[in-house]
C-alpha positions in Angstrom: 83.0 -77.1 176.2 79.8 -75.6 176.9 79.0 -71.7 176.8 77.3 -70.3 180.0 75.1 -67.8 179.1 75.6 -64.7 180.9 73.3 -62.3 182.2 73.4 -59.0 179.6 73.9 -55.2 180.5 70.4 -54.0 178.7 72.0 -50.2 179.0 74.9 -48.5 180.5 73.7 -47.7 183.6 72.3 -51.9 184.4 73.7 -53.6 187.2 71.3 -56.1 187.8 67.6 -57.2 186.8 64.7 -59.8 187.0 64.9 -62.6 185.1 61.2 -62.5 184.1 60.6 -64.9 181.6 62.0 -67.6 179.2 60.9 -68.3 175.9 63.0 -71.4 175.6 63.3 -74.7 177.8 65.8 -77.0 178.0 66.9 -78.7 174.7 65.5 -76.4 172.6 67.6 -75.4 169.5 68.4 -71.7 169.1 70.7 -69.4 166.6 71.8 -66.3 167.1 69.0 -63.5 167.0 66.0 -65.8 168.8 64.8 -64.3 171.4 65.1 -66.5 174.7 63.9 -64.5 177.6 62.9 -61.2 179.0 64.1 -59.1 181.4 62.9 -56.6 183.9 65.6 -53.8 184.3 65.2 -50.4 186.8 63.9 -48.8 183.5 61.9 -51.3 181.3 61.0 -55.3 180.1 63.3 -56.2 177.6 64.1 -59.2 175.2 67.1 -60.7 175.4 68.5 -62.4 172.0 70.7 -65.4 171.7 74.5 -64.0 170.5 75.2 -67.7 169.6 74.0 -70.9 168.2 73.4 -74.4 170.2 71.0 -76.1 171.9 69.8 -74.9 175.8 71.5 -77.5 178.1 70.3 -76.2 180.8 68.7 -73.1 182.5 70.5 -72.3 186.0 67.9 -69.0 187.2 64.5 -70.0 186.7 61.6 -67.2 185.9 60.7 -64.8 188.8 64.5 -65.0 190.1 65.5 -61.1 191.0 68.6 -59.1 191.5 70.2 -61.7 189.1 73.4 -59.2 188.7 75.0 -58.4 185.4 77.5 -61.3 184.0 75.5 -64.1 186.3 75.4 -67.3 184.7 71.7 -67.6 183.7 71.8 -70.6 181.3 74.0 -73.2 179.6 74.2 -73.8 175.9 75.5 -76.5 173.9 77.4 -76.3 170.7 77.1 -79.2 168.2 78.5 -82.5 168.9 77.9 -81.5 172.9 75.4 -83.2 175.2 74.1 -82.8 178.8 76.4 -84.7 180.2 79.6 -82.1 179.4 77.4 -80.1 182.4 79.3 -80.7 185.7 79.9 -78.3 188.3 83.0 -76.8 187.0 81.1 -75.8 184.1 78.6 -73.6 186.4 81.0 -72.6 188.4 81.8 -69.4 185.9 79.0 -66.9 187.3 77.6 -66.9 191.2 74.3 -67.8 191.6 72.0 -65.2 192.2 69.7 -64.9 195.1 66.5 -63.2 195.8 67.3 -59.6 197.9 64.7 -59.7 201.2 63.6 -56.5 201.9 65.2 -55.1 205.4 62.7 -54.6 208.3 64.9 -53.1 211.1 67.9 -50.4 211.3 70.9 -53.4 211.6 69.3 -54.9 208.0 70.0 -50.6 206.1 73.5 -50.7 208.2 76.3 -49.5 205.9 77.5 -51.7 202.8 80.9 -51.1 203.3 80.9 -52.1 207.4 78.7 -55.6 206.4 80.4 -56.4 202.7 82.2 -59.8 202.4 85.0 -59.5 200.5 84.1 -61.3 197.2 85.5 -65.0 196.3 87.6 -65.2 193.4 86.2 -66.6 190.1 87.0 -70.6 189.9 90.1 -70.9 187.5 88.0 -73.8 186.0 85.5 -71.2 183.7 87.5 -69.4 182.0 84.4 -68.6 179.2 83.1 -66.8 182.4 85.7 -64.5 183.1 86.3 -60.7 182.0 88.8 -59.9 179.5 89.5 -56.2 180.5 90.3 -54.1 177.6 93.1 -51.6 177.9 91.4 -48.7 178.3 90.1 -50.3 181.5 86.4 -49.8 180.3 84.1 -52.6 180.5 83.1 -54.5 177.3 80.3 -56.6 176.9 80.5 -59.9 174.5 79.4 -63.4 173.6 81.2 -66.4 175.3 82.5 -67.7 172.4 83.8 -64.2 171.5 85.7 -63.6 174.9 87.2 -67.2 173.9 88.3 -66.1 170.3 89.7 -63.2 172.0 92.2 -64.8 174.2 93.3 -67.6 172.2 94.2 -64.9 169.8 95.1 -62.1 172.2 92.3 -59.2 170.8 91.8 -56.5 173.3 87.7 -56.5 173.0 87.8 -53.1 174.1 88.9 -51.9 170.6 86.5 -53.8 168.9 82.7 -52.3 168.0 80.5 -55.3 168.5 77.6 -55.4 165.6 76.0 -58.3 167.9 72.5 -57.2 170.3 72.6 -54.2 172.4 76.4 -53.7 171.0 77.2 -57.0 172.2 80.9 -58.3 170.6 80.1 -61.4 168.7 82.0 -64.6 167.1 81.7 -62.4 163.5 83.9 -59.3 165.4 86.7 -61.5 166.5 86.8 -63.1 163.1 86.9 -59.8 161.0 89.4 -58.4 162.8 91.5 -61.5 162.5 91.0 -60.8 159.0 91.2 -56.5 158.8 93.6 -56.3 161.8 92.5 -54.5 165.1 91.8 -50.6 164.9 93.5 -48.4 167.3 91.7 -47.0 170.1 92.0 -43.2 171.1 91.8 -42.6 174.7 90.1 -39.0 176.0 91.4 -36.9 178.4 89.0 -37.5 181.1 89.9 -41.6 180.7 93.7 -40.4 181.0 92.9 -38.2 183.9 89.9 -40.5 185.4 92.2 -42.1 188.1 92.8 -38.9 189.9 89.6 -37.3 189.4 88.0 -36.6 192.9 85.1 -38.3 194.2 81.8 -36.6 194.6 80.8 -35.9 197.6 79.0 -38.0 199.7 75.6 -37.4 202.1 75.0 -38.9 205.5 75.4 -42.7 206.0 72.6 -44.7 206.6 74.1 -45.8 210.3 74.2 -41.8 210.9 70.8 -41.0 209.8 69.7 -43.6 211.7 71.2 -42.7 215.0 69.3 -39.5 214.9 66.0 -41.0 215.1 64.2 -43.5 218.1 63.9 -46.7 216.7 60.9 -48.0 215.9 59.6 -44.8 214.5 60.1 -45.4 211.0 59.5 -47.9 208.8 62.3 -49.0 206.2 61.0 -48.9 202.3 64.5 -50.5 200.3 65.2 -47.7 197.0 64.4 -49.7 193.7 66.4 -50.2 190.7 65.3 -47.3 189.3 64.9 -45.0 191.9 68.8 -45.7 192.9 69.8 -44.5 189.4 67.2 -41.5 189.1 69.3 -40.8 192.6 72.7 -40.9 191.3 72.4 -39.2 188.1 70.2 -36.0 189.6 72.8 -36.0 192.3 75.5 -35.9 189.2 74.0 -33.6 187.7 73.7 -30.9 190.5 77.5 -31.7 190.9 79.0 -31.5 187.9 76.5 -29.1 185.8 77.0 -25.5 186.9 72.9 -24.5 187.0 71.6 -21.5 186.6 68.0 -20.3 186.0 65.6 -17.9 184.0 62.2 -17.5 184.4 59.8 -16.0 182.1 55.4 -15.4 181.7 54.1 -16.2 179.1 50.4 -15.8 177.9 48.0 -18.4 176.6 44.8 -16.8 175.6 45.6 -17.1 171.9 47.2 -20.8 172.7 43.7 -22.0 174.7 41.4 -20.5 172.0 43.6 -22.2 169.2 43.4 -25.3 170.8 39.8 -25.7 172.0 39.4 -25.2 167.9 41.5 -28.0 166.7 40.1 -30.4 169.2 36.6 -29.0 168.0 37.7 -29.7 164.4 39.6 -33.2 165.1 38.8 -35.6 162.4 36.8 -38.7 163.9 38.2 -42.5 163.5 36.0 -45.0 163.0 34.6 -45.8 166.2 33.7 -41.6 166.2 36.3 -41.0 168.4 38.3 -37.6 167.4 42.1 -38.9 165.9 43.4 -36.1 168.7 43.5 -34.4 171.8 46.1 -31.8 172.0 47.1 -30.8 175.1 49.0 -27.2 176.3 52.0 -29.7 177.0 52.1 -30.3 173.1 52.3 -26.9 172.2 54.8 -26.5 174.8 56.7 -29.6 173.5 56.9 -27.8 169.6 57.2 -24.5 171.0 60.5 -25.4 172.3 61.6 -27.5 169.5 60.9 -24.5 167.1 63.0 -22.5 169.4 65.9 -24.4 169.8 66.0 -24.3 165.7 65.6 -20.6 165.5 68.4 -20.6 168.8 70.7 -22.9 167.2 73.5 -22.3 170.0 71.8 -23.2 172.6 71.2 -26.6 170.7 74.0 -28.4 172.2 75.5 -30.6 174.2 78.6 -30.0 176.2 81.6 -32.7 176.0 85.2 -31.8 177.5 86.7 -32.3 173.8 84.0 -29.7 171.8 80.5 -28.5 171.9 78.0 -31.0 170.4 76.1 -28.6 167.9 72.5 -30.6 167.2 70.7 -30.3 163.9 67.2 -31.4 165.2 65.2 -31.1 168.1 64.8 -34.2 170.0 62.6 -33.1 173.4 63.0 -35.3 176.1 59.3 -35.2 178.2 59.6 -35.9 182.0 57.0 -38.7 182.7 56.0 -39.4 186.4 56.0 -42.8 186.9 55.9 -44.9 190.0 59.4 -45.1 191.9 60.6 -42.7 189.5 60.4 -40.6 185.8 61.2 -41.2 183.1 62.1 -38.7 179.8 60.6 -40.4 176.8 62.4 -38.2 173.3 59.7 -37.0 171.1 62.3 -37.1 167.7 62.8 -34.5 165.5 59.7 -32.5 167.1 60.2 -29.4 165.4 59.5 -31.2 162.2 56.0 -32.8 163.5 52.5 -31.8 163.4 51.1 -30.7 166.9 48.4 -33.6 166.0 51.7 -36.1 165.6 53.4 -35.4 168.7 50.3 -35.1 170.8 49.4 -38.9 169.9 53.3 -39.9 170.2 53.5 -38.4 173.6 50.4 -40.4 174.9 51.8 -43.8 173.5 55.4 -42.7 175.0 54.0 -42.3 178.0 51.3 -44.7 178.6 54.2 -47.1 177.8 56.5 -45.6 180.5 54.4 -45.8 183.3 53.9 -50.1 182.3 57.7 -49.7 182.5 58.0 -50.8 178.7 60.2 -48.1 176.6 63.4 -49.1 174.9 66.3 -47.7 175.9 66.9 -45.8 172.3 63.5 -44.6 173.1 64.5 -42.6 176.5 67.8 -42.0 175.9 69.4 -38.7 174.3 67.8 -35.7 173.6 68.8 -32.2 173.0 66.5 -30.5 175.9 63.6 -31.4 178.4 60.5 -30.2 179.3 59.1 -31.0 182.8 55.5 -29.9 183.5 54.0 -29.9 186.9 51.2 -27.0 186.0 48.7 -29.9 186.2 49.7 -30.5 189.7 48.8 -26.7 190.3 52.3 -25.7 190.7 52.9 -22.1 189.2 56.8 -22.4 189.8 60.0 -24.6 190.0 63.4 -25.1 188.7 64.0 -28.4 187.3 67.5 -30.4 187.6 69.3 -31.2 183.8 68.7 -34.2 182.8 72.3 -35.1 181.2 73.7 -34.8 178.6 71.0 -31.7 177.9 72.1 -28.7 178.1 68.4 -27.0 178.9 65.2 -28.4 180.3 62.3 -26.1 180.5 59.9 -26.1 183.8 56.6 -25.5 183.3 53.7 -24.2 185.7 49.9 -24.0 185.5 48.4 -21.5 183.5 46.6 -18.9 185.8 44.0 -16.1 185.0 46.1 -13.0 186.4 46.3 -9.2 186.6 48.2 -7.7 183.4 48.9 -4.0 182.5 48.2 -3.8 178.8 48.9 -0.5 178.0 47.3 1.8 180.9 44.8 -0.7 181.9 44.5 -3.7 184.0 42.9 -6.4 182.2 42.7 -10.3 183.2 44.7 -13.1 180.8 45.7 -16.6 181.4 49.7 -16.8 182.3 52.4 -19.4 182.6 55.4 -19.3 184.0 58.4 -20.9 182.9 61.7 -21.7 184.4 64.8 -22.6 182.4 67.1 -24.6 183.5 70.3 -24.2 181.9 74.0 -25.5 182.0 76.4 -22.4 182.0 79.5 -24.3 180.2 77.6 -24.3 177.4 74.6 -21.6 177.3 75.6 -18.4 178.9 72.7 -16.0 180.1 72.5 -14.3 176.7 72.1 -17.2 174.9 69.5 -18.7 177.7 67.6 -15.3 177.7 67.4 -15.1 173.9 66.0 -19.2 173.6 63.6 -18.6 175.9 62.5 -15.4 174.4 62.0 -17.3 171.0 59.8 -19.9 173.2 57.6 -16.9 174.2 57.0 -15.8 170.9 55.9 -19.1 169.9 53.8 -20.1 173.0 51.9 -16.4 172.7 51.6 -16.6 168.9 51.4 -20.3 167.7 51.1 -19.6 164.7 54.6 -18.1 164.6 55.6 -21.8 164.8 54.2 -22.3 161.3 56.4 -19.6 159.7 
């Protein structure tokens, strides 16, 4: 019978997306790897790859369509020895059509979800190809058509199978080898076992309650975007569940500025005679740290409920502003890069955030952060973890200032920094002594060559 193709969950977090463009029409011939179409997640454009072979009998959202939510049927394919004609309703009848989301213009169109929400029709019993095959651990699991089919004629619990297809994806060639290796057993964590009774975060104001308190017709209602719904959820995750605490710290850059204005003097010219680099305070910053969390080792970690992640490199996550949101490009294994290299990675990182076009691999992780708002002329702030980091380092704007240098008052250029850091797994000694290394660093740069 014919596969629907579903629409994919490009990261964990994806609950629905735009269905921006196809790179294949109706009867054309794919296998699995082409790429087919594009989509436009909260966080980036991504390609989409065919997980099986056939022909494309027809395509059910057409380019432009958004909100098209995760698992929609966006396509049809045929296997060999199918034709059009196998293409009835009962065959697209596995996924709901999606539908373009209006934006609200008056309080009643904001009212609550959960006073307006239909409750949802059940799935046709006619597609089975379309519907979920939960996996014992209760954790949703993300595979081709043609595997979920494998799977229940031959009873396989996807969820302890690691799928080698795109984005993780469970493919025909997973069912098959385990038919052939037998099924691994899957472990299940404590916070799994205890997830059912967990309590719920707590919960703001409803919409309806916010309302109430001002005179309608006073506002105007701008709907949250993808992304700004999940920059939402995981900062207010993070402020819950992170125990925060914060040090602060001056540093000088007069040795940093004069160091710099040389190298960019000195930059080697490409061919057009444009110097190869531009380094910025923010790339000092960005090895500074990185050299710091390697000569701090225990504060490069992350914190799990089963052990302490104990990192061997330093992968800085930068905060880029971008609009509706940030993102935290990873500059990998910083403290092993040139100031030169990470300067010119940062600017491609982030001129490709702000078009929206990262990869997921490319924004996600990290040991630490750094979010700098000195060129906004802020001299100050604490900044909220970005999880699963244990640190993130807040940077101001340098400013020429009154120091005591002995008995005298004499005028340098000082920046103060704010870290940010996750008690369960740096204490105050161990914070105090990372940023301490950073300091050293920042005032001597050369100290990040020893």
């Amino acid at each position: 019978m014919p596969t629907p193709i579903l629409m994919p969950a490009l990261s964990p977090t994806m609950e629905a997306g735009t269905l921006a463009k196809w790179h294949v029409k109706e009867g054309d011939n794919v296998t699995s790897g082409d790429v087919i179409a594009e989509i436009e997640t909260d966080k980036a454009t991504m390609e989409v790859e065919a997980v099986d072979e056939g022909t494309i009998g027809k395509i059910v959202v057409g380019e432009g369509a958004e909100d098209v939510k995760v698992n929609a049927l966006i396509a049809v394919l045929l296997e060999e020895g199918e034709d059009a004609s196998l293409i009835d309703a009962t065959a697209l009848g596995g996924a709901p059509a999606p539908a373009a989301t209006a934006a609200p213009t008056s309080p009643s169109s904001v009212a609550e979800p959960a006073a307006q929400a239909a409750p949802a029709a059940p799935a046709p019993q006619t597609a089975p190809a379309a519907a979920q095959v939960p996996p014992a651990s209760g954790e949703r699991v993300f595979a081709s058509p043609l595997a979920r089919r494998l799977a229940q004629q031959n009873s396989i619990d996807l969820g302890l199978l690691a799928g080698t297809g795109p984005h993780g994806r469970v493919v025909k060639r997973d069912i098959e080898q385990a038919l052939t290796d037998g099924v691994p057993q899957k472990t299940v964590t404590p916070q799994q076992q205890a997830g059912a009774g967990a309590p719920a975060l707590a919960a703001g104001p409803g919409t309806s309650e916010v309302l109430a308190l001002y005179e309608e017709g006073t506002y105007d209602v701008v709907p949250h975007d993808g992304m700004r719904k999940i920059v939402a959820a995981r900062l207010q995750e993070s402020k819950q569940t992170i125990p925060h605490f914060y040090l602060a710290l001056d540093c000088e850059l007069d040795t940093l500025l004069a160091m710099r204005k040389s190298f960019n003097e000195r930059a080697p010219k490409d061919g057009d005679g444009k110097p190869e680099f531009k380094l910025s305070v923010n790339d000092f910053v960005i090895k500074a740290l990185a050299v710091a969390l390697q000569r701090v080792p225990d504060a490069n970690v992350t914190w799990t409920d089963q052990g302490m992640l104990k990192h061997t490199r330093s992968d800085v996550g930068v905060a880029v502003a971008v609009e509706g949101g940030l993102f935290t490009p990873v500059i990998r294994q910083a403290e092993a890069k040139g100031l030169a290299a990470i300067s010119n990675e940062m600017k491609d990182l982030a001129g490709r955030a702000r078009k929206r076009r990262l990869a997921p691999h490319e924004y996600q992780g990290g040991t630490s952060a750094v979010s700098n708002l000195g060129m906004f002329g802020i001299t100050e702030f604490s900044a909220v973890i970005n999880p699963p980091h244990a640190t993130i380092l807040a940077v101001g704007a340098g400013q020429r200032r009154a120091v005591v240098k002995g008995d005298e008052i004499v005028a340098r250029t000082v920046m103060t920094v704010t870290l940010s850091c996750d008690h369960r797994a740096v204490d105050g000694a161990l914070g105090a002594e990372l940023l301490g290394a950073f300091k050293d660093c920042i005032e001597e740069p050369g100290m990040m060559l020893v």
